[in-house]
Each structure stands twice: as C-alpha cells, then as structure tokens.
N, C-alpha and C positions, 0 to 999 in steps of 0.2 A: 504494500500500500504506500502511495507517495508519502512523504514526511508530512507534504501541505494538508493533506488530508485529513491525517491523526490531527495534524493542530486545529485544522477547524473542528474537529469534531469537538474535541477535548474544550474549545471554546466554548463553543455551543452548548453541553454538559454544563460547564460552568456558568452560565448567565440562565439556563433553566433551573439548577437548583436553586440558583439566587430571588427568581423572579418566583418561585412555586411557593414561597414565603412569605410572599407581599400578603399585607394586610387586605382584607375584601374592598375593601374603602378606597383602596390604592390604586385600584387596576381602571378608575375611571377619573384617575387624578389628571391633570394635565403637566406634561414635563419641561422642560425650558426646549426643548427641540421643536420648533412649531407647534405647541402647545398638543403634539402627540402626549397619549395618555399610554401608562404601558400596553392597556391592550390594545391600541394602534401599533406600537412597535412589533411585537408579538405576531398581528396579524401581517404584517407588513413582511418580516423578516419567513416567515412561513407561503407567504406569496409567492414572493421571489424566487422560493427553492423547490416552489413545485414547475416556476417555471425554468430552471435550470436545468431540471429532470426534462423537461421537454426539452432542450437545448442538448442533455447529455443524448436523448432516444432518437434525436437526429434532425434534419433541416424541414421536413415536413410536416412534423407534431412542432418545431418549434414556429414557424411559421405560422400555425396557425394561432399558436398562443400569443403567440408577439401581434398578429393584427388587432384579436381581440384586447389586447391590451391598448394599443395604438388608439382604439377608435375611442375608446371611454376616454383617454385623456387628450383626443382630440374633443371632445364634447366638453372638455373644463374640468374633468373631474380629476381633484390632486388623489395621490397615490395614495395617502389615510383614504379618503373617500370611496378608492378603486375596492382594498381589503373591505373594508365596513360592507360594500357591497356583496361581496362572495362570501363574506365569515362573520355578516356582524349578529345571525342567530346565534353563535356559539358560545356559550361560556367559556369564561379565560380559563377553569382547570383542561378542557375539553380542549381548548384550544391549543392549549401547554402542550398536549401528549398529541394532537394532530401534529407541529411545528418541531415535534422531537422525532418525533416516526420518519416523518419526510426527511428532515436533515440528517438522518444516521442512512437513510436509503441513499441519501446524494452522496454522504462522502465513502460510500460502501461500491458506490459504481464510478467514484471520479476516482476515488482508490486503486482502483483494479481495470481505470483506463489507461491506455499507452499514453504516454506522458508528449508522444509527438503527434497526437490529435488535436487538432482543433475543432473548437465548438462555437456556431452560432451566437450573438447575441446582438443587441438594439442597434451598434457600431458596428467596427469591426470587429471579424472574429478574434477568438483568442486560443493561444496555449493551454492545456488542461492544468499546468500548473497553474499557470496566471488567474484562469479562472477560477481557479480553486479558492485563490491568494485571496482573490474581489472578494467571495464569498466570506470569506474568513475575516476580511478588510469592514463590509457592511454588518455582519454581525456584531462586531467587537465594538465599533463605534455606533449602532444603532442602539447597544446594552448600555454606554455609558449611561446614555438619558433617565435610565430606570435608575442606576446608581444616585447616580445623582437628584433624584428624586428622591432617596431615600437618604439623601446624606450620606450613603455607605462607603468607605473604602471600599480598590476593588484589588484583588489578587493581581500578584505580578507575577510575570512568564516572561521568559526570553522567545514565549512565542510570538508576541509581538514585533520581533524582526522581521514576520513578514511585513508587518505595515511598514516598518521603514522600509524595508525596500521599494515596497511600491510608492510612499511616497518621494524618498529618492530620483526614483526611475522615472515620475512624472511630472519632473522636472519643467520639462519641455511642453508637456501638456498644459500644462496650469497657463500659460501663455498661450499655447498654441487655440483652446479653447476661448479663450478672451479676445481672439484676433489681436494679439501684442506681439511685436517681434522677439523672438527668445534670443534674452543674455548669451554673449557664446560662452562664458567663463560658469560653469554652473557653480555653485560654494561648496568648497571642503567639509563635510558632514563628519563630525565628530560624535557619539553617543556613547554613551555609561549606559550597559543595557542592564537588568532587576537582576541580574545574577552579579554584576561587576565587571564583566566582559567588556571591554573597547570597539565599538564597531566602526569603521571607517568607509566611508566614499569620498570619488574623487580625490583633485590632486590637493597636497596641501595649499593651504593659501590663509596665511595670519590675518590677510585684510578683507577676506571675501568667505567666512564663514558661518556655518551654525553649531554650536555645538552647548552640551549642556546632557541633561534629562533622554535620556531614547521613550518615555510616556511623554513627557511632554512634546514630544516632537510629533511623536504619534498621533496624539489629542490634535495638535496644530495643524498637523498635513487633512485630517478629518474634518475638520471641524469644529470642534467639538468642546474647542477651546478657542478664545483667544490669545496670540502670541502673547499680549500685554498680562494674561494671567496666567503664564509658566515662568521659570526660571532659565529658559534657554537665553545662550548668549549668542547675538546675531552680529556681526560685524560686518560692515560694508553695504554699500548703495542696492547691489544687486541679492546678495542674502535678505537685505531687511526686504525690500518689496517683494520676494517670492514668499518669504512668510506671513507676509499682509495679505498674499492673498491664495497663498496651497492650497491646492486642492485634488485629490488623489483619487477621486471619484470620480465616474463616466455623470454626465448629462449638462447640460446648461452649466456656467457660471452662475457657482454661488458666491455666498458671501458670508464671510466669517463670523462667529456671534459679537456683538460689540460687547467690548473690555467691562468682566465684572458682570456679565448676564449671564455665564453658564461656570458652573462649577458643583463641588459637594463637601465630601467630609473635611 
C-alpha cells in the first residue's frame, strides 16, 4: 500500500474519533471556516471521496459524477449546500460511519493502485500519489475547523509533510491561478517538523525565505490560518507575498482568513 495512503487513512481515523465526541449541541455549531458547522465538514469531506471513488472506477463513472456536480454549482449552489442536499437527512452519528466506510474503501483501492496511474479530476488529471496527497491535504485542513471549534489541540504527525510538500510544490500555482507572473527565485523552505526532523526545499537563500513551525506553514499554505497568527519567519519581498496569499488547493482564488479570525487552543 503506498505510504500516502496509510497516512490518509490514519488521518482520517484520527479526526473521526475526535469528531464522534462532539457534544450533540456541536455538530450544528457554526465554525470560523465559512461558518460551516461540523456536520457540513463531515458531509463535505464524505462527498468528495465518494466522488474520488468515481474518479478511482475510471473516466466514465467519473464523468458522470463531475457533470452532476458541475451543474448544481452552476445553478449557485456552494459546496455546504451541494452535501446538505444528498446527506442533509442523515444524522451526524450515521453520517460518521457512512464518511468512515467510504474513506477506508478509497484509501484500500488508491493503496493497491499503480502509483503510475493517473486519475481524472475537475483540472487536470493527476498522479495516484498526488491525488492521494489532495485527499489527505482537504481532510486535514477541513478537520482543523472542528478543532478549533472546540478549542482542542490537535495531535502532531510528521504526517503532515505531505502538506508541505504540496504546499511547496505549489508554489507556482498560487500565482499561476491569480493570473500573476511567478517569482522565478521560489524561497528557501526551512521547517522543524512535530518529531524535530529539518525539512528543507529549495536553494538556500538568507534573504528570500520561510522558515519556522512545519504546522504552521501547513495551517498557512491551507488556509486555515493566517500568516500574521503563526510564528513563521518570512524574509524577503517574494517569500512575504507568496505567504499573503498560499494557496495549495485546486479551484478559484481564495483568500486567507484575516489576522486573529481563525484559530483554537
């Protein structure tokens, strides 16, 4: 089974026992992420991986999934609204063990797929690892919200390299998506990852880096923070604006949470 796989899962494991916890009260709370409540994330993140399963089963189950998704959110309707339509009878325990079932099925066939397959998705296609990566990428940063809505601390993993990698690697994107010319000098990526491990990208560069926290870089490339509420150190014209505005996820340009609106324990 790829490595990426185990760690989605094992993520996924970990933000369902955390969330099967929640108080009754909680699951219709609203979170600082678009004032998604956790059963929006829940149903959201259980979406997406039944249509990844389409995506693994090949280009004409995923096609069809992808139109009918297309068309509802060409009619306005944002992605909370998309789930609430196909899951909003289900209770969140019901819901928990539907969005566990599926995710142990995806990473049991992205596991045991040829790592030089690529798969379907809204862009271009991808890598089985990479897509795996995504997968593992939206969960992780769609669970902060719950955390944080609970105040809780969350466990640290050096599984989280994958996100720095992808947000490393999408470098170029975070530009390329904005219609902005990309920097050609990308920043020296220094991180302290939760075990104490040094990760590094790129060439050194004292005047053009980031470095600090591998969670908070994490939180930053997501979303999910703003840079102004971590402790990374950004140096240089072209580091500070790529962390003003990282973004390591496919769709539209967003925009970061403003400084001191998302956070937790």
């Amino acid at each position: 089974m790829l490595q990426e796989s185990q760690d989605f899962r094992v993520e996924a494991g970990e933000l369902h026992d955390f969330v099967k916890g929640l108080p009754a009260e909680d699951w219709e709370k609203p979170t600082g992420f678009k004032r998604w409540t956790p059963w929006d994330v829940i149903a959201h993140l259980h979406f997406f991986d039944l249509v990844s399963l389409a995506s693994v089963e090949g280009e004409e189950a995923f096609a069809t999934t992808r139109d009918a998704y297309v068309a509802q959110a060409a009619q306005g309707m944002s992605n909370a609204e998309i789930a609430r339509k196909h899951f909003g009878a289900i209770a969140p325990a019901e819901l928990m063990e539907r969005w566990r079932a599926t995710c142990h099925e995806l990473t049991d066939q992205l596991g045991a797929s040829d790592p030089k397959r690529r798969l379907p998705w809204f862009g271009p296609d991808m890598g089985v690892r990479m897509f795996t990566t995504a997968r593992y990428m939206e969960t992780w940063a769609h669970g902060q919200a719950i955390y944080d809505l609970r105040r809780a601390p969350r466990p640290l993993s050096d599984r989280i390299r994958n996100i720095a990698v992808i947000g490393v690697k999408t470098f170029g994107w975070t530009y390329v998506n904005r219609k902005l010319p990309v920097p050609p000098n990308p920043p020296h990526v220094r991180l302290m990852a939760p075990s104490g491990a040094v990760w590094e990208w790129n060439e050194p560069d004292d005047a053009n880096c980031v470095r600090g926290n591998a969670m908070d870089f994490c939180q930053t490339v997501t979303q999910v923070r703003n840079v102004a509420d971590t402790a990374l150190e950004v140096v240089g014209d072209t580091a500070t604006h790529w962390m003003s505005i990282a973004q390591c996820f496919a769709g539209p340009p967003e925009e970061p949470p403003a400084p001191g609106t998302r956070g937790g324990a």
